[in-house]
C-alpha positions in Angstrom: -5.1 8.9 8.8 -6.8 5.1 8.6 -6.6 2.3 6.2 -8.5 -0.5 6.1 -6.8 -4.1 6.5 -8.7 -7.1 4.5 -6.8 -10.2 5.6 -8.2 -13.9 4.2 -10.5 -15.6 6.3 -10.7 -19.2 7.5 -9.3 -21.6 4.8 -9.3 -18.4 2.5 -6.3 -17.2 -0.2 -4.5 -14.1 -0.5 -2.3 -12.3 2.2 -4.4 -9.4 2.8 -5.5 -6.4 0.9 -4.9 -2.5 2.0 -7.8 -0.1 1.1 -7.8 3.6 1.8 -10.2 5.6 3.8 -11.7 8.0 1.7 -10.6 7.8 -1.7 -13.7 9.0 -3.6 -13.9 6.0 -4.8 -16.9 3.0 -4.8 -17.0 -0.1 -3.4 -18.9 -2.7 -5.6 -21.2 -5.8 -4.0 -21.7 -8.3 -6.8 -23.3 -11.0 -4.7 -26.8 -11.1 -5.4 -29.8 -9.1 -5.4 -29.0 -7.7 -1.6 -25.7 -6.0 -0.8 -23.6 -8.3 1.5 -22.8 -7.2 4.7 -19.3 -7.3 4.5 -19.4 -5.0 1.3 -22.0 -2.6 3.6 -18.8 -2.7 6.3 -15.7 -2.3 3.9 -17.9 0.9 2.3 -18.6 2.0 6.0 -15.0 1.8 7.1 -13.3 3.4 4.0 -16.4 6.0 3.5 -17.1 4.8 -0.1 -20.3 4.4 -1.6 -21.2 1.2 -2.3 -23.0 -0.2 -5.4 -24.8 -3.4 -5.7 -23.5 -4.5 -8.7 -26.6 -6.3 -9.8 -28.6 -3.2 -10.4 -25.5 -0.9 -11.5 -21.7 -1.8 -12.5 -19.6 1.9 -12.4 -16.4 2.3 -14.2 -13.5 0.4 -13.6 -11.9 3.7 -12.8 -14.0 4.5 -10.1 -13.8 1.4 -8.1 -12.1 0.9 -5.0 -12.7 -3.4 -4.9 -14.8 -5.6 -5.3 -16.8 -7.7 -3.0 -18.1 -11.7 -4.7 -19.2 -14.2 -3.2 -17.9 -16.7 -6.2 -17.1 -20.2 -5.8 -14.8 -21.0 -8.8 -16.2 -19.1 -11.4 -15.7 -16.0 -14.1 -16.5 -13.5 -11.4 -13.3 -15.1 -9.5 -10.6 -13.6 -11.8 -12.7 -10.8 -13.8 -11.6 -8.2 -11.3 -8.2 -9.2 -10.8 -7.6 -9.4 -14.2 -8.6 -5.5 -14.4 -6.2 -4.6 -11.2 -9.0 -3.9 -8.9 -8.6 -5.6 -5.2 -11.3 -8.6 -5.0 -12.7 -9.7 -1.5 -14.8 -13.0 -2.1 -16.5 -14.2 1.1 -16.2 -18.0 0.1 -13.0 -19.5 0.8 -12.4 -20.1 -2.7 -8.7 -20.4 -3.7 -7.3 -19.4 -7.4 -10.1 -21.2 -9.5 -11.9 -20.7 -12.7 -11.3 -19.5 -16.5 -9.2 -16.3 -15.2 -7.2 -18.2 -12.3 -4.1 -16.9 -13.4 -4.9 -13.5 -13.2 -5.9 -13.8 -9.1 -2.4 -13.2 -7.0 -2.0 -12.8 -3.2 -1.6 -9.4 -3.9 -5.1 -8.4 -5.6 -7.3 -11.3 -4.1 -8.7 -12.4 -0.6 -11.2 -15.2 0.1 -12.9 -16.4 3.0 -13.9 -13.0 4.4 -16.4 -12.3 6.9 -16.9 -8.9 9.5 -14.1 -10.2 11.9 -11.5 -10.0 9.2 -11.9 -6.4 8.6 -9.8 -4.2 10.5 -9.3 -0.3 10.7 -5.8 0.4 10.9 -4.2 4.0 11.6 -1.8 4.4 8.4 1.5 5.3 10.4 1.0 1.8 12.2 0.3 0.0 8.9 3.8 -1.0 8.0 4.8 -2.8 11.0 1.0 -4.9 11.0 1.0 -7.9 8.7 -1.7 -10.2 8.0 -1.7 -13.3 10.1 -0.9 -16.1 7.3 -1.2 -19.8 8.3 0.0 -22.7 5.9 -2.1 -24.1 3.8 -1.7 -26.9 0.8 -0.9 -25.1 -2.3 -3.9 -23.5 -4.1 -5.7 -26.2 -6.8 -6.3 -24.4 -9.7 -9.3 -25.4 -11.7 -10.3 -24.7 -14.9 -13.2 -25.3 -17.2 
């Protein structure tokens, strides 16, 4: 059995989010009028569905994350805040209204195709996302 491992990219945030293969469940591209292509890959690897968000927004329920490509705004922290995992392909640290709602655990930033990483589940425990030190996140709010 696989998972899929979502570490943070280049000056990104978060230590890296664990998605299932398989779980029924959707994969959700709010980035614009096209679907991203690292939303197209996540949905690929974990063989969910995936919805462009600008067209159709599923139930919270039936979502597996969500893919943004925010830079400090509401979109940010509207997913977090609801428990779902949140992949934002800017860098963009713990910003906007609903900052406090974005952890390390439900949020990655700064992800492109080379972050994502098919894992076999009995190997899982032992891999960790590779952090690197960074200055401590601004927060920003409006």
């Amino acid at each position: 059995m696989n998972t899929v491992l979502i570490p943070p990219g280049p000056g990104g945030y978060g230590k890296g989010l664990w998605l299932p293969v398989a779980s029924g469940k959707k994969v959700l591209s709010l980035t614009g009028r096209e679907i991203h292509p690292v939303a197209i890959e996540i949905g690929a690897l974990t063989e969910s569905e995936i919805i462009n968000g600008f067209a159709s927004i599923p139930p919270d329920e039936e979502l597996l994350c969500v893919v943004i490509n925010c830079a400090g705004s509401l979109r940010c922290g509207l997913y977090p805040q609801k428990g779902i995992p949140t992949i934002n392909v800017l860098p963009t640290w713990r910003a906007g209204p609903l900052a406090h709602f974005i952890t390390e655990d439900n949020y990655v930033s700064g992800v492109t195709m080379e972050q994502l990483v098919l894992v076999d589940t009995a190997e899982a425990p032992d891999i960790k996302p590779e952090t690197t030190q960074e200055p401590a996140p601004r927060i920003v709010t409006t």
